[in-house]
C-alpha positions in Angstrom: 42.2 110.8 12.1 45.4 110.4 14.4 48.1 107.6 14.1 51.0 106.9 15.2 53.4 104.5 13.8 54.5 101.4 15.0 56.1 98.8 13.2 55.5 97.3 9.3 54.3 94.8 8.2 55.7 93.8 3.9 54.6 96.8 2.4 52.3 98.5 4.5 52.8 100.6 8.0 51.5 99.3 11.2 49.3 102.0 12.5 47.2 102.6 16.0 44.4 104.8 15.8 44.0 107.3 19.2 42.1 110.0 20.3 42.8 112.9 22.6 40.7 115.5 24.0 40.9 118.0 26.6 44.0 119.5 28.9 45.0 118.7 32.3 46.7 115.8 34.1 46.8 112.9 31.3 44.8 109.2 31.5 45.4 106.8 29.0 42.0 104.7 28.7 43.1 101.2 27.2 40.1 98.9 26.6 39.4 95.2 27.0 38.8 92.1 24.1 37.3 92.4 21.8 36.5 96.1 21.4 37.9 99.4 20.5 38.4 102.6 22.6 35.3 104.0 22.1 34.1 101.4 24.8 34.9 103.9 27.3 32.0 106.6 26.5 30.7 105.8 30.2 34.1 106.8 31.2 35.7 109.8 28.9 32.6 112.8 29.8 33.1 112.2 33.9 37.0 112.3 33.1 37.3 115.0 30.8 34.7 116.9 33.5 37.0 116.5 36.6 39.7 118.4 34.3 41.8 115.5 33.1 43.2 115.1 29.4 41.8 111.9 28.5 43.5 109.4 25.4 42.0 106.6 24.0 43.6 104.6 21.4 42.6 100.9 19.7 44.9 98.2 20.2 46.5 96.5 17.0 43.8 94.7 15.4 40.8 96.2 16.7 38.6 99.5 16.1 40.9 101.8 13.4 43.4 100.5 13.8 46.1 98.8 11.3 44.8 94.9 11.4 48.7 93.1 10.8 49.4 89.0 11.4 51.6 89.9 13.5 52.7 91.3 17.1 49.7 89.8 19.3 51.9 89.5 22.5 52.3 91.6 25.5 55.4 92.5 25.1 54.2 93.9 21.5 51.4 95.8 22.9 53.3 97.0 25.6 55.8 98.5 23.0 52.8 100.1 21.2 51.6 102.0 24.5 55.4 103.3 24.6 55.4 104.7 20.9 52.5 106.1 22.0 53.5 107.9 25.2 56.7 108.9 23.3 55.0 110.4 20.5 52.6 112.3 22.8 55.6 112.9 25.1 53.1 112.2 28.0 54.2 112.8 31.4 53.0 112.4 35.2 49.7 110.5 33.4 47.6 107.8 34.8 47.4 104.1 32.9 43.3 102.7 33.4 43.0 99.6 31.6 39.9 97.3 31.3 40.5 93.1 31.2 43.4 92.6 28.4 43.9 96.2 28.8 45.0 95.6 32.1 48.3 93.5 30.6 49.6 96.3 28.6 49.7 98.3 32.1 51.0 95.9 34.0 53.5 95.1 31.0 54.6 98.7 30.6 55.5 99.4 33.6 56.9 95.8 34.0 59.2 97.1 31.1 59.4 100.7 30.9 59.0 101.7 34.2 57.0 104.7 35.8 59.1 107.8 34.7 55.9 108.6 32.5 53.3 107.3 34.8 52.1 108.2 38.7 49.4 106.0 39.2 47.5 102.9 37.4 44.2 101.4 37.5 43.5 97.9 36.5 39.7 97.2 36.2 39.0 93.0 35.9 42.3 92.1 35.7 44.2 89.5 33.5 47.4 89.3 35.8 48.7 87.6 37.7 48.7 84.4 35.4 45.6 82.8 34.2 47.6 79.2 33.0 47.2 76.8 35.8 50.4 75.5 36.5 52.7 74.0 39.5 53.2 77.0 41.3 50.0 78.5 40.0 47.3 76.2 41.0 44.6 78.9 40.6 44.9 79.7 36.9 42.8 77.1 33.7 43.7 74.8 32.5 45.5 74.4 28.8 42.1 72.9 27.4 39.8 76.0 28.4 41.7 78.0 26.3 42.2 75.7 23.6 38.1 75.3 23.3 38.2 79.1 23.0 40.3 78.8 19.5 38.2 76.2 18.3 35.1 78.0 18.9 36.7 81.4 17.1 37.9 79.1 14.3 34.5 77.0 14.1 32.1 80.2 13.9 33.7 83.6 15.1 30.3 85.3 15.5 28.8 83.1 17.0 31.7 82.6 19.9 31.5 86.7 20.1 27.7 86.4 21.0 28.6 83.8 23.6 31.7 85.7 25.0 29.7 88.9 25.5 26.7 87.4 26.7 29.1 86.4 30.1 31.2 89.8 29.4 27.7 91.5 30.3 25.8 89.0 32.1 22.7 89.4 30.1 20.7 86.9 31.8 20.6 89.1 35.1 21.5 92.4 34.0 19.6 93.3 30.9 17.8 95.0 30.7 18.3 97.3 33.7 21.8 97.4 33.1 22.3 96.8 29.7 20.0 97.3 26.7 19.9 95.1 23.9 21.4 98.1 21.7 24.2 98.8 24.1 25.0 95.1 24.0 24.4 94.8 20.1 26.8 97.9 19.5 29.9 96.1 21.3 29.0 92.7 19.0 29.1 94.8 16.4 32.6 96.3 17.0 34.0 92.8 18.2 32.6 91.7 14.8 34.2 94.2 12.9 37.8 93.3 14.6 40.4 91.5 12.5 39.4 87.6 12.3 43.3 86.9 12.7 43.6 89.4 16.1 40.8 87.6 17.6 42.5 84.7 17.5 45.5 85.2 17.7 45.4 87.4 20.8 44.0 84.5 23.0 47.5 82.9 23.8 48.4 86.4 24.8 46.1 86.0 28.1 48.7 83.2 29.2 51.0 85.6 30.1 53.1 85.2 33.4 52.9 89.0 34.7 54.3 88.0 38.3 57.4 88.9 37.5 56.3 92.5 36.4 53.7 92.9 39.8 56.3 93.6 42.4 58.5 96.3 40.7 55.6 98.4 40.3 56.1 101.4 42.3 53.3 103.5 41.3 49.9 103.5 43.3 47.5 100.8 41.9 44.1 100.7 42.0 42.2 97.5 41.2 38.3 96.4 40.9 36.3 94.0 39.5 32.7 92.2 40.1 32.4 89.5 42.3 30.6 87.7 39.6 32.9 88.1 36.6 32.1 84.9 34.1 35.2 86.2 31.8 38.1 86.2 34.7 37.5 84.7 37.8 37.8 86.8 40.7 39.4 84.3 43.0 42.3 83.7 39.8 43.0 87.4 39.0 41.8 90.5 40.8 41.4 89.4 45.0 45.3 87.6 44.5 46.6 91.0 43.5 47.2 92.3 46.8 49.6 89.8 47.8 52.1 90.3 44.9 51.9 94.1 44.8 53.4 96.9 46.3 51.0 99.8 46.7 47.4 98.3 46.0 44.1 98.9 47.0 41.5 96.2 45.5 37.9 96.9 45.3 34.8 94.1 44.7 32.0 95.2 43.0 28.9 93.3 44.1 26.8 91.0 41.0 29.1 93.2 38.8 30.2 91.5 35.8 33.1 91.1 33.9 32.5 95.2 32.1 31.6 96.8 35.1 32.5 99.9 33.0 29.5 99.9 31.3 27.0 98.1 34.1 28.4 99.5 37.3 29.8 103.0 35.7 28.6 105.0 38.5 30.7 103.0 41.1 33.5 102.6 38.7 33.9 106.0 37.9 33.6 107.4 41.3 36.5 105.5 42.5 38.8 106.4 39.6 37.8 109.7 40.3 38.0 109.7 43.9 41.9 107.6 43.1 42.8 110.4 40.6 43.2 113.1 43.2 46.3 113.1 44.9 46.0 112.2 48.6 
């Protein structure tokens, strides 16, 4: 199985698990709370089929990867995605990242800039800033997240079987859209996450990313359903095009928070479609 090193924690080395298949121009699939990278099945056979080298790797916490106590910020994860593309010495490749996924592109690039990367696609987006504050009147407040922690802390499984019930919309979509074993299989991997990661990586979606938005000089392309119960559409995705450079934003009617899985046809069609060079 392949690693690549990041950090230590004590005695042991910090780890991320990735996979990589195929040749061709490279996308880096980076996949939402609470799951791993093998979330993306709906995704890797249509990319690997248009002739694109396709990596997947599990955030810090999650799937194979090393579970530390430690480096559950953006700026941490962001640093991971670099070791990564270092290691791999990836060039001219494409960032696609799904809900928290969506912060380590945004936080890359914020950071690292686009000398490894010619396009980006954000699907339900955490930026711009989900904390409501002064001069962000759109964002939660303080206490929604704060119920979140308490519900983790109070009974973890039982908050993942809540969370994905809205991450899926079960009580309109399933079974047409998802089956009870597609939606048992992600419970199972958010189950089998580090207890600390889940909690710890909640803060994490307070982030302030409008600071990283307008320096982004790579084309962007955004979507999400018009009926996400994780991130509100009229909070995250629809302000995007005010505080970007080069973005085209795209609604995806009843979709859900995953609209990878649900509404994979549409999804992966427009990546597609975005992945050619116009």
């Amino acid at each position: 199985m392949p690693y690549v090193s990041v950090g230590e924690e004590n005695s042991a080395s910090i780890d991320i698990y990735y996979e990589d298949h195929g040749a061709g121009r490279s996308v880096v699939l980076i996949h939402g709370y609470p799951l791993s990278g093998a979330s993306w099945e709906r995704q890797i056979g249509p990319v690997l089929d248009a002739g694109h080298r396709v990596i997947t790797y599990d955030r810090r916490g999650f799937g194979d990867s090393s579970k530390p106590t430690t480096g559950y910020d953006y700026d941490t994860f962001a640093g991971d995605l670099n070791v990564l593309m270092g290691t791999l010495d990836l060039r001219d490749a494409v960032l696609v990242g799904f809900s928290m996924g969506t912060g380590e592109v945004v936080r890359y690039l914020g950071t690292y800039g686009s000398e490894r990367v010619r396009k980006a696609v954000l699907l339900a987006p955490v930026p711009p800033f989900l904390l409501k504050a002064d001069d962000n009147p759109e964002g939660a407040d303080q206490s929604v997240f704060d119920g979140i922690m308490a519900a983790i802390v109070a009974d973890r499984p039982a908050y993942l079987k809540a969370f994905l019930d809205d991450f899926y919309n079960v009580d309109k979509l399933r079974p047409d859209r998802v089956s009870e074993q597609a939606w048992q299989l992600s419970w199972n991997v958010a189950a089998a996450a580090s207890a600390y990661a889940t909690l710890a990586c909640v803060p994490s979606w307070l982030t302030d990313f409008r600071a990283d938005l307008p320096g982004i000089d790579v084309p962007v392309l955004a979507m999400q359903g018009d009926e996400d119960r994780i991130l509100p559409i009229d909070a995250t995705g629809r302000r995007l095009t005010a505080l970007m450079k080069d973005v085209t934003f795209r609604e995806v009617p009843g979709g859900p928070h995953n609209i990878a899985w649900t509404h994979h046809e549409q999804v992966n069609e427009a990546v597609l479609t975005f992945l050619i060079d116009q």
